[in-house]
N, C-alpha and C positions, 0 to 999 in steps of 0.2 A: 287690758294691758297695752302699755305704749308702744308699737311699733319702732325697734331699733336698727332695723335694715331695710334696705332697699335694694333692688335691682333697676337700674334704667339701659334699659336695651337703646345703644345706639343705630340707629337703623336709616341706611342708605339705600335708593333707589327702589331694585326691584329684586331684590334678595330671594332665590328658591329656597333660600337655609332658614329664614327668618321664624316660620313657624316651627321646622324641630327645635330651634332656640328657645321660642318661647315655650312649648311644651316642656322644654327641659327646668324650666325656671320652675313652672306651675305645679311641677312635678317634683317640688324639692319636699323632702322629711321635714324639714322647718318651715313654715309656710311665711315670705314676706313679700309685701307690695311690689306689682313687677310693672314699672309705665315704660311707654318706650317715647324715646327722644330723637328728632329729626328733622333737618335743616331740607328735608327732598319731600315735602308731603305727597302722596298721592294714592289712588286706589286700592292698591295691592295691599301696602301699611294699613290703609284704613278698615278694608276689608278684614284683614287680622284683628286690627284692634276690635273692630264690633263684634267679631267672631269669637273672641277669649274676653272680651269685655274690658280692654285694658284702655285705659288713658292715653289720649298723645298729646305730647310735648314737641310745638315745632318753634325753634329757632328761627326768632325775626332778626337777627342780628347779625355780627358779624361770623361768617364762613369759613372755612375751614376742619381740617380735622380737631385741631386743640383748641378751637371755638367751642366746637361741636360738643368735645368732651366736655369745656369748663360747663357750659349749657346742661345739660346732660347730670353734670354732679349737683348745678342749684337746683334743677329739678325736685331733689328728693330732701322732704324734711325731717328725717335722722340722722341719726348722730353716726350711720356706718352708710357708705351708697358700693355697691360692688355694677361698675361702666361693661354693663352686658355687652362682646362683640355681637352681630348680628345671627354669624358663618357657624358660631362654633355652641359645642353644647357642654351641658353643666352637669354633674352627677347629683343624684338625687340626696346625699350629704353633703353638699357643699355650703350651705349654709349652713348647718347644723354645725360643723365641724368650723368654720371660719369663728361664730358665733361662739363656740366653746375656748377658743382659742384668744378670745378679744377679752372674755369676761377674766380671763387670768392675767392678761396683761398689766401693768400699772401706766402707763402710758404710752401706746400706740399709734405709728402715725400709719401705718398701713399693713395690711396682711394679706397673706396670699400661697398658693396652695402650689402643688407641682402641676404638671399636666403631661397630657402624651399629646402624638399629632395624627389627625385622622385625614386617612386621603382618598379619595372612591367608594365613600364609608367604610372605609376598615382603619379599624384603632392601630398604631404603632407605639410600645407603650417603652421602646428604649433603640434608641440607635446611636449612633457616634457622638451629633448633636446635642443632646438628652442626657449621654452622659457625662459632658462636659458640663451643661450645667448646670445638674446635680453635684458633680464635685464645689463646683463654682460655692453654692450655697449651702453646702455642709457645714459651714460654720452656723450659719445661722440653727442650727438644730438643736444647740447648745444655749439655752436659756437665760447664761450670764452674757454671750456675746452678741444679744439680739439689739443691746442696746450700745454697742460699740460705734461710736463715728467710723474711727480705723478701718475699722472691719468692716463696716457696709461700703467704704469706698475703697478697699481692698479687691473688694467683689466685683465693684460695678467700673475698676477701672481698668479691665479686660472684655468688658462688652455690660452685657444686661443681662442676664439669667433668668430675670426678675418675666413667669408671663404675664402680659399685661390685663389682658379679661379675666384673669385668677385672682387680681387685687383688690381686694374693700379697700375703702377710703374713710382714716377714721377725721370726719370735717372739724370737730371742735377741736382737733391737736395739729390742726393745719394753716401753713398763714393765710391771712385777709385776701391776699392778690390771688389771681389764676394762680391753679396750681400746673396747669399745661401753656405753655409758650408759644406763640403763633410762628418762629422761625425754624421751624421743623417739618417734615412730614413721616419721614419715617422714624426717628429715633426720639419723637416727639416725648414716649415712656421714660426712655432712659434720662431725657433729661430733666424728666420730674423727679425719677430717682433718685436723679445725682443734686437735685437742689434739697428733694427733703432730707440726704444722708444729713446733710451739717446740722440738723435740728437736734434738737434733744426728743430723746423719745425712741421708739422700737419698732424696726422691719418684724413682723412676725411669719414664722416660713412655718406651714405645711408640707410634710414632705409628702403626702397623697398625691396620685392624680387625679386631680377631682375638676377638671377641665380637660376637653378634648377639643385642639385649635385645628383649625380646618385649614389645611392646606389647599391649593386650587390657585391654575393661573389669572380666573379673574380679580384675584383679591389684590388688596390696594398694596399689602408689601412686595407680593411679584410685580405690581406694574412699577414698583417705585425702583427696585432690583434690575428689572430691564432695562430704566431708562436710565440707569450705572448712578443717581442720587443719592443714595445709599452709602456710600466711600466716601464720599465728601462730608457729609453728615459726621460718619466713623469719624472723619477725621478731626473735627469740630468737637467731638466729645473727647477723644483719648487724649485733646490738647489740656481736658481741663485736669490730669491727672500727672502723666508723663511730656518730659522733653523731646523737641523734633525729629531726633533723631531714632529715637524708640515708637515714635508716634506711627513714621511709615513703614515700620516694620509691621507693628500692629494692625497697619492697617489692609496690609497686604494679607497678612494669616485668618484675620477676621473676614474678610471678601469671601474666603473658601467656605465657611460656613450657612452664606446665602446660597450654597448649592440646596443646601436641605429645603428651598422653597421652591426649586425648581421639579417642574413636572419630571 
């Protein structure tokens, strides 16, 4: 049978998380292709890779995070790739359940699960965060509104709810160009979000947590949150939705929600 999913572990430097990641992949109920893709080649990766036996994919090309990822999705050739974080781990249905979700679809341009956040290894599976946005995308729960333009940019024009290592990427309902933008770094998801809402086609939401994203100060959104990049960004995004004067509102409210990445 033809392989229709994939996983490519985006994998940077010298990650202590990298192997319960990939454990967790290899460890799914549905079993699909797990490579892992990296612009930082070196021991530690390779050591993994010969140890689980998996392929590596390094980027000779251009750098960055949304390099990294566009890299990362040619990678894989099916028709779904789900952009493994390195940090965070996958529940052992997680493809089963993305998978069951895509084959109902009629045209999908991406799908994606809830999740909780895990911190000194212990799961947080609901806090203030978390519930915001689960409300966020309770629309999407509703099976006529999954293909609403409206309503996906209804959603994403208060932030992104959307997490981002929870998302398959379905490639044949996606355009020709990157689908990740090189002037970003933090909100680099969101605004692939917000370019594929105009499409035709369906967000599809799981409401499971079937991802657990690993909070920790060395990861790349705390450092980008430190160095205060982050709010500017915000503000670059909510410009493509709301007028300026709502825009710094939002973007003030939105700020307090990067406390949930702080130690």
């Amino acid at each position: 049978m033809k392989e229709k999913h994939t996983f490519v572990i985006c994998a940077y430097g010298e990650s202590p998380y990298l192997e319960e990641c990939i454990c967790s992949l290899l460890n799914q109920k549905r079993k699909s292709p797990v490579l892992i893709a990296t612009s930082t080649p070196n021991e530690h990766i390779e050591r993994l890779a010969e140890k689980y036996h998996l392929q590596v994919k390094v980027n000779q090309g251009e750098k960055g995070i949304s390099a990294d990822w566009n890299f990362a999705c040619s990678c894989a050739d099916t028709p779904y790739v789900t952009l493994a974080h390195q940090d965070d781990l996958y529940e052992p249905d997680y493809s089963e359940n993305i998978l069951a979700f895509l084959k109902k679809a009629k045209h999908p341009l991406i799908a994606f699960t809830d999740y909780c956040e895990l911190r000194d290894g212990r799961k947080t599976e609901t806090n203030e965060l978390l519930r915001i946005k689960r409300f966020l995308l309770s629309p999407l729960k509703i099976k006529g509104l999954q293909n609403s333009k409206f309503v996906r940019r209804r959603i994403l024009s208060v932030g992104s709810p959307i997490c981002c290592p929870s998302v398959t990427l379905v490639k044949e309902h996606l355009p020709e160009q990157p689908v990740f933008e090189n002037n970003m770094k933090s909100n680099v998801d969101w605004q692939a979000w917000e370019k594929l809402s105009k499409l035709k086609g369906s967000f599809i939401y799981c409401k499971k947590p079937l991802v657990a994203h690993r909070i920790h100060e060395d990861s790349e959104t705390s450092a980008i949150i430190a160095d205060n990049k982050r709010s500017d960004e915000d503000e670059v995004m909510f410009s493509k939705f709301w007028p300026k004067f709502i825009v710094k509102i939002l973007v003030k409210f939105y700020a307090k929600g990067q406390d949930s990445n702080n130690m």
